[in-house]
DSSP file (Angstrom, degrees, kcal/mol; ACC not computed):
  #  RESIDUE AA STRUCTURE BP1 BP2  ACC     N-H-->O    O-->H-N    N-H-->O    O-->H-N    TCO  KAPPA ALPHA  PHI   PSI    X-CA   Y-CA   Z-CA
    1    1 A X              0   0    0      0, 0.0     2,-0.5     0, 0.0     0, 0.0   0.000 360.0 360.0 360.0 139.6   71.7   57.2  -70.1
    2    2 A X        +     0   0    0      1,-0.1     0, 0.0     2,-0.0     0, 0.0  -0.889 360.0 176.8 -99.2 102.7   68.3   55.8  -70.4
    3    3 A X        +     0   0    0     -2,-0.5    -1,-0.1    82,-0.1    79,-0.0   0.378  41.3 131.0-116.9 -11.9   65.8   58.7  -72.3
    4    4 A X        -     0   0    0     81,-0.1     2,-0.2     1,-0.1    -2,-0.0  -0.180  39.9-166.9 -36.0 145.0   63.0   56.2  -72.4
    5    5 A X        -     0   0    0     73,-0.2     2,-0.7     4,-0.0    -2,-0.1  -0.833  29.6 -98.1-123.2-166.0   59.8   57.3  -71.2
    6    6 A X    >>  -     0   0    0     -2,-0.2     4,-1.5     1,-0.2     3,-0.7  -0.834  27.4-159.1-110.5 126.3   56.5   55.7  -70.2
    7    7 A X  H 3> S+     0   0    0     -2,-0.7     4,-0.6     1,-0.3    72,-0.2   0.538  82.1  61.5 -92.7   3.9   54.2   56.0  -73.1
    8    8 A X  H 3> S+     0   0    0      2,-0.2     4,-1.1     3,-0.1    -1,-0.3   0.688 104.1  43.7 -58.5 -34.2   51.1   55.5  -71.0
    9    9 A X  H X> S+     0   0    0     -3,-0.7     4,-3.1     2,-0.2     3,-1.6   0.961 113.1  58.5 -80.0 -77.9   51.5   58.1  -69.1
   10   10 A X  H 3X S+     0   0    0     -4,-1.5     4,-2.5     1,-0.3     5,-0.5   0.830 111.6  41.9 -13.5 -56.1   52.3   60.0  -72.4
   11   11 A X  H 3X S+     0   0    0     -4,-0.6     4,-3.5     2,-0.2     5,-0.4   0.953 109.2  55.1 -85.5 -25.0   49.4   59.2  -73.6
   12   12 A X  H <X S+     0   0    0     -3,-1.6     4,-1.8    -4,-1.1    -2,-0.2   0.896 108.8  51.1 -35.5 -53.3   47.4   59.8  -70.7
   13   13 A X  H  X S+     0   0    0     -4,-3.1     4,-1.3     1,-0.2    -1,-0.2   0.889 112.5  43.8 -81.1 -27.1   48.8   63.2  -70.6
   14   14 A X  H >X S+     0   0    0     -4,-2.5     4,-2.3    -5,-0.2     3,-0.7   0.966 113.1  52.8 -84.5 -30.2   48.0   64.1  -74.6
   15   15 A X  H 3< S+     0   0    0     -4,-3.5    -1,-0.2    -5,-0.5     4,-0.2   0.860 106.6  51.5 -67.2 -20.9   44.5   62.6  -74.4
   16   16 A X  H 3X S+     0   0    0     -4,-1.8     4,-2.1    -5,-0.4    -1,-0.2   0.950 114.8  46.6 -54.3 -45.7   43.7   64.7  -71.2
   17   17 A X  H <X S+     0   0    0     -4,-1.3     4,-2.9    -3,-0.7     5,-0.3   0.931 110.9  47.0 -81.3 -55.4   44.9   67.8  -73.3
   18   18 A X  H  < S+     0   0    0     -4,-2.3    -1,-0.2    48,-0.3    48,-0.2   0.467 113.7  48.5 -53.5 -11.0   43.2   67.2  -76.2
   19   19 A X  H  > S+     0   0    0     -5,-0.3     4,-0.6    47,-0.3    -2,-0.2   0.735 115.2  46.6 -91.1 -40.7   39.9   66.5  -74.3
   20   20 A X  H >X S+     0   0    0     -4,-2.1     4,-1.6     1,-0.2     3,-0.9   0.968 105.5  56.5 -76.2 -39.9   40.3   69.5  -72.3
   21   21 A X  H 3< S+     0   0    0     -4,-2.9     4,-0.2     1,-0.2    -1,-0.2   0.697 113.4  44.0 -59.3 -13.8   41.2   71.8  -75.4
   22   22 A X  H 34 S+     0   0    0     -5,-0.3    41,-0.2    41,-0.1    -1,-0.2   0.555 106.4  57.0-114.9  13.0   37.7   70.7  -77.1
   23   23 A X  H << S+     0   0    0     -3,-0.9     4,-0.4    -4,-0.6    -2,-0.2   0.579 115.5  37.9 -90.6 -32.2   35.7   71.0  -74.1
   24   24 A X  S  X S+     0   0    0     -4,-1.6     4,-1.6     2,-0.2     5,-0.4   0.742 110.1  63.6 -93.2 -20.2   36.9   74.8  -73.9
   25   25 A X  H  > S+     0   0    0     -5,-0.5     4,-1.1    -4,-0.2    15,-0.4   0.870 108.1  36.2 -37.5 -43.8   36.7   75.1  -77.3
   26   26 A X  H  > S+     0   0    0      2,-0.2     4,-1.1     3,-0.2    -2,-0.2   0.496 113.9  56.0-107.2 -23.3   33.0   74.5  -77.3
   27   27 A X  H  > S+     0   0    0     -4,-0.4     4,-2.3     2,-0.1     5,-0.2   0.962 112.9  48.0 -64.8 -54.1   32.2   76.7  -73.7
   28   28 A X  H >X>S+     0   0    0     -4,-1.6     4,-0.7     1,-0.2     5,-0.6   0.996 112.8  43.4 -78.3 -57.4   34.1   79.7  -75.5
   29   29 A X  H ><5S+     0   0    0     -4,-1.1     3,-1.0     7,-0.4    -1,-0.2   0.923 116.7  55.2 -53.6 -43.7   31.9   79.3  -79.0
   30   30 A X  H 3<5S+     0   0    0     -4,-1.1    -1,-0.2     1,-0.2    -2,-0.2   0.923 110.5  39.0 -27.7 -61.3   28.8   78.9  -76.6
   31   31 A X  H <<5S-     0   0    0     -4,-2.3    -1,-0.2    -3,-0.6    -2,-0.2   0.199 115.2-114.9 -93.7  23.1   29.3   81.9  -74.8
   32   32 A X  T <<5 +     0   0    0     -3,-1.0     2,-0.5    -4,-0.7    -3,-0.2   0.910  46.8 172.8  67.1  42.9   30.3   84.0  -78.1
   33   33 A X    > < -     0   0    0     -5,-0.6     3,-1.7     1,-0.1    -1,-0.2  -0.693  49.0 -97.7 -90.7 135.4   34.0   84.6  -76.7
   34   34 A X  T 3  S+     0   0    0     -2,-0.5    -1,-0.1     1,-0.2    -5,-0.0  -0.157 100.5  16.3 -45.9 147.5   35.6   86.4  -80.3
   35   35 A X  T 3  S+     0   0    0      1,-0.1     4,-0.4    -3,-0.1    -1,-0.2   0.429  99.5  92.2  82.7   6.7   37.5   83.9  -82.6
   36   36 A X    <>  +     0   0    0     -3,-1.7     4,-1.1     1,-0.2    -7,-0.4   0.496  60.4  77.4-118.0  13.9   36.5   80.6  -81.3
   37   37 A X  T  4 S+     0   0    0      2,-0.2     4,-0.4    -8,-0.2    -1,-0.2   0.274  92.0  58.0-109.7  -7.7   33.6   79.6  -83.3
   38   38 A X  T  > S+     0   0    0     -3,-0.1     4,-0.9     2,-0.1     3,-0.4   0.803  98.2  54.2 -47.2 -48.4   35.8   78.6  -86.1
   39   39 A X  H >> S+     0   0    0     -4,-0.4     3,-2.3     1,-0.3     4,-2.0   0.980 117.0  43.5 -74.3 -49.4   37.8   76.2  -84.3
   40   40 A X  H 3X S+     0   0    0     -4,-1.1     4,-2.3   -15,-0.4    -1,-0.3   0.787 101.4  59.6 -73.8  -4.2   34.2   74.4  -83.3
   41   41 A X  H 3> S+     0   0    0     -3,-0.4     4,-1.9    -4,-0.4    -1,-0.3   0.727 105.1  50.0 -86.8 -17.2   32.7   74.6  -86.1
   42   42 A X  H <X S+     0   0    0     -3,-2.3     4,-2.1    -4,-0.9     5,-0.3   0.885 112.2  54.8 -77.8 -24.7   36.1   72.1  -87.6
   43   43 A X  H  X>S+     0   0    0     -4,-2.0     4,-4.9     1,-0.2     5,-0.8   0.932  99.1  56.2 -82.1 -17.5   35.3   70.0  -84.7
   44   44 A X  H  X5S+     0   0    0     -4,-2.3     4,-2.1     1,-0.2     5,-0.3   0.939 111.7  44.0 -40.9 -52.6   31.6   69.7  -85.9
   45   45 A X  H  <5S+     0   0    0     -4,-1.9    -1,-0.2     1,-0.2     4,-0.2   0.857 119.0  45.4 -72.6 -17.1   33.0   68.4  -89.2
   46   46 A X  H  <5S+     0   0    0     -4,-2.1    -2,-0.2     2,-0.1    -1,-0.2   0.955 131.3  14.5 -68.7 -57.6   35.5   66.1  -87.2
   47   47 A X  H ><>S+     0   0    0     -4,-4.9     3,-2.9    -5,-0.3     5,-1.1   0.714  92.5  97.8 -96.1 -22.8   33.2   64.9  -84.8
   48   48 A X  G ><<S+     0   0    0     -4,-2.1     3,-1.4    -5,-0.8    -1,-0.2   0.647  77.3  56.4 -27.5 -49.9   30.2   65.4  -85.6
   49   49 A X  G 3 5S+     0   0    0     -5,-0.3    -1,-0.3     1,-0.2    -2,-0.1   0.760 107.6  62.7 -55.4 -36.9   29.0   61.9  -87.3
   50   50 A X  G < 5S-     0   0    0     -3,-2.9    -1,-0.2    -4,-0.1    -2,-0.2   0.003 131.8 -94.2-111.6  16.8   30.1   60.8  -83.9
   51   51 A X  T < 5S+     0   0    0     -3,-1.4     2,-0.2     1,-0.4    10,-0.2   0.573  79.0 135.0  95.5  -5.9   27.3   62.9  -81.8
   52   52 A X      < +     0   0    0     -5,-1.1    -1,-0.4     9,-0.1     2,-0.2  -0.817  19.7 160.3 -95.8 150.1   29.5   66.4  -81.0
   53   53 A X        -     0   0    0     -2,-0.2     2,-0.9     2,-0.2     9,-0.1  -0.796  57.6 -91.6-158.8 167.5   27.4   69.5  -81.7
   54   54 A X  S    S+     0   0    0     -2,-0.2     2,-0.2     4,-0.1   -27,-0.1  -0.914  93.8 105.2-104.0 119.0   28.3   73.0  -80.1
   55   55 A X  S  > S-     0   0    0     -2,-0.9     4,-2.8   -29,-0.0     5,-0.2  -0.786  91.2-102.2-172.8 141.6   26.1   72.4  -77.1
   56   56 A X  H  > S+     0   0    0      2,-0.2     4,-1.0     1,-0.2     5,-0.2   0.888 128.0  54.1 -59.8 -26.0   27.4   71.5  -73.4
   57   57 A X  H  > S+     0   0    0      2,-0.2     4,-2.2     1,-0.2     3,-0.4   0.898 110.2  46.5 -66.9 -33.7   26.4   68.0  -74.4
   58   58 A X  H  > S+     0   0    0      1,-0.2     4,-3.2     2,-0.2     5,-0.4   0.966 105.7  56.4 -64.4 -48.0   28.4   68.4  -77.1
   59   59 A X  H  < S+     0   0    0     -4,-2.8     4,-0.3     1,-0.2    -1,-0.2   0.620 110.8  45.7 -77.2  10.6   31.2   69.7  -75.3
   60   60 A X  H  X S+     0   0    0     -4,-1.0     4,-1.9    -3,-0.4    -1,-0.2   0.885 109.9  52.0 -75.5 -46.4   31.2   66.8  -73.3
   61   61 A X  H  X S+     0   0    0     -4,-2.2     4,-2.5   -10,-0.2     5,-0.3   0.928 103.8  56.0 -61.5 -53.3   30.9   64.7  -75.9
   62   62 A X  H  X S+     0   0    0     -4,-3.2     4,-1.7    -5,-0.3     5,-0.3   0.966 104.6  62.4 -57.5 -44.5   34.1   66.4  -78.0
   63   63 A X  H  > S+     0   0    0     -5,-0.4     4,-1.0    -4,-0.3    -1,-0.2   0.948 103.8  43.3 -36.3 -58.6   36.0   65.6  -74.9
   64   64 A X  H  X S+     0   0    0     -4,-1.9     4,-2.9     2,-0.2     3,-0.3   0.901 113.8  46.0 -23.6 -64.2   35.4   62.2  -75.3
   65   65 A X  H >X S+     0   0    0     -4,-2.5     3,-1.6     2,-0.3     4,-1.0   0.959 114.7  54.2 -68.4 -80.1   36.1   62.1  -78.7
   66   66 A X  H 3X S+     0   0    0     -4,-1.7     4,-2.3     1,-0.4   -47,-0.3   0.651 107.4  50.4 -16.7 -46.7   39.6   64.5  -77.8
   67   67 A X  H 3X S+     0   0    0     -4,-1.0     4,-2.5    -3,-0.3    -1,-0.4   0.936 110.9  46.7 -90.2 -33.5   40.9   62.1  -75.3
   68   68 A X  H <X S+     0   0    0     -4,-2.9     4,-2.8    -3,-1.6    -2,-0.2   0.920 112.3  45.4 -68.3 -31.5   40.7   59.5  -77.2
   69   69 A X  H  X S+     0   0    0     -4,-1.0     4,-1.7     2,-0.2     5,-0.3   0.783 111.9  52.5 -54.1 -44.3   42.1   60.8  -80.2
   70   70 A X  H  X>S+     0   0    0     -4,-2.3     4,-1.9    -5,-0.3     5,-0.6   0.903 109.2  61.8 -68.1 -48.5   45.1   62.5  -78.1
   71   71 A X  H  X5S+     0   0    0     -4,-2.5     4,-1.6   -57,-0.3     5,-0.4   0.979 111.8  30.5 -24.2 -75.2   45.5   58.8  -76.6
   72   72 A X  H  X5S+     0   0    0     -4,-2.8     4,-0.6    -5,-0.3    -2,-0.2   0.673 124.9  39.5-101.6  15.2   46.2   57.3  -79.2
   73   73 A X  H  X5S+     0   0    0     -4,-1.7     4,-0.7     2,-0.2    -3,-0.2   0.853 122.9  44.6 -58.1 -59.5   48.1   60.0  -81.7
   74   74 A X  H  X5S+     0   0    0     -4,-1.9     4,-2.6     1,-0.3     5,-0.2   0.825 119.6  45.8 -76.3 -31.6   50.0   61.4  -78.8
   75   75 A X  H  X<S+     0   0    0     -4,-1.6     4,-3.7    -5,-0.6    -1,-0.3   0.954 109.0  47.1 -77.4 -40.3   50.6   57.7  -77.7
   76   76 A X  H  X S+     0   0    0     -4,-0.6     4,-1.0    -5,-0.4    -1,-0.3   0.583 109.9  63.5 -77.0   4.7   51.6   56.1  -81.1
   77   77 A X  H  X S+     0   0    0     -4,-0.7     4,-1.5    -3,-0.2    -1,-0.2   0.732 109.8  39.4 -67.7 -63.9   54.0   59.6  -81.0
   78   78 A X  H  X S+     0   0    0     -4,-2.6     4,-1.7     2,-0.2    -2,-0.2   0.892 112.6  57.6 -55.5 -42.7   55.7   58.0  -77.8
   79   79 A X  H  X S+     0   0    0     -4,-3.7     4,-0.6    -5,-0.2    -1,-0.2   0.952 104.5  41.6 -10.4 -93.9   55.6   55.1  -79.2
   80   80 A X  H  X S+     0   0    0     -4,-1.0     4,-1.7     2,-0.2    -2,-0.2   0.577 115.5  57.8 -47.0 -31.3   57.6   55.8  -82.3
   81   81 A X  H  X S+     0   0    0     -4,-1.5     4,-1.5     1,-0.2    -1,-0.2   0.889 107.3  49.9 -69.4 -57.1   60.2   58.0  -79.8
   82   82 A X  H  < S+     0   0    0     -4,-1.7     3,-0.3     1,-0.2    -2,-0.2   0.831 111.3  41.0 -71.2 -34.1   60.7   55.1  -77.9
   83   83 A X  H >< S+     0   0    0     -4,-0.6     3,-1.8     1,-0.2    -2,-0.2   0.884 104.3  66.0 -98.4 -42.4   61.5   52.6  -80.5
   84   84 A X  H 3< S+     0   0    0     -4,-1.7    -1,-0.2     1,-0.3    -2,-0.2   0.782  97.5  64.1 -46.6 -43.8   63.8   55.2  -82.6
   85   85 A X  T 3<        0   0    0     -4,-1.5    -1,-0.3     1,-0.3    -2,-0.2   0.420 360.0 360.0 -48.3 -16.5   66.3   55.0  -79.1
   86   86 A X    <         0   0    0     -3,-1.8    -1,-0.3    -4,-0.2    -2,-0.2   0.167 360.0 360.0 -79.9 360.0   66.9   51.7  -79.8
């Protein structure tokens, strides 16, 4: 049995999630929803140098920044999964 998967897709799918979790990350801290103005304020230090602010241009921008990041972690993750089967 073959357990491979396809680590494009894989990465597709973390960099989506990760784009989309810091684009509602930064809507919630916008509109003052309790407990979520911590989390942007680490992506400020993450991303910040790179143009993310808590702002809707920011949360666009931390999307960006999200999916790529989730690309390629969540991909070199598949990666590494796939080569261990071997």
């Amino acid at each position: 049995m073959d357990n491979k998967f396809n680590t494009l897709k894989f990465a597709l799918a973390g960099g989506i999630w990760l784009g989309v979790c810091a684009f509602l990350i930064t809507l919630c801290a916008i509109i003052n929803i309790p407990g979520f103005r911590p989390f942007a304020e680490l992506l400020v230090q993450f991303y910040g140098p790179y143009g993310y602010s808590v702002s809707l241009i920011g949360a666009l921008i931390g999307s960006i920044w999200g999916f790529v990041e989730g690309f390629v972690h969540i991909g070199f993750l598949g990666w590494i999964y796939n080569k261990l089967l071997k």
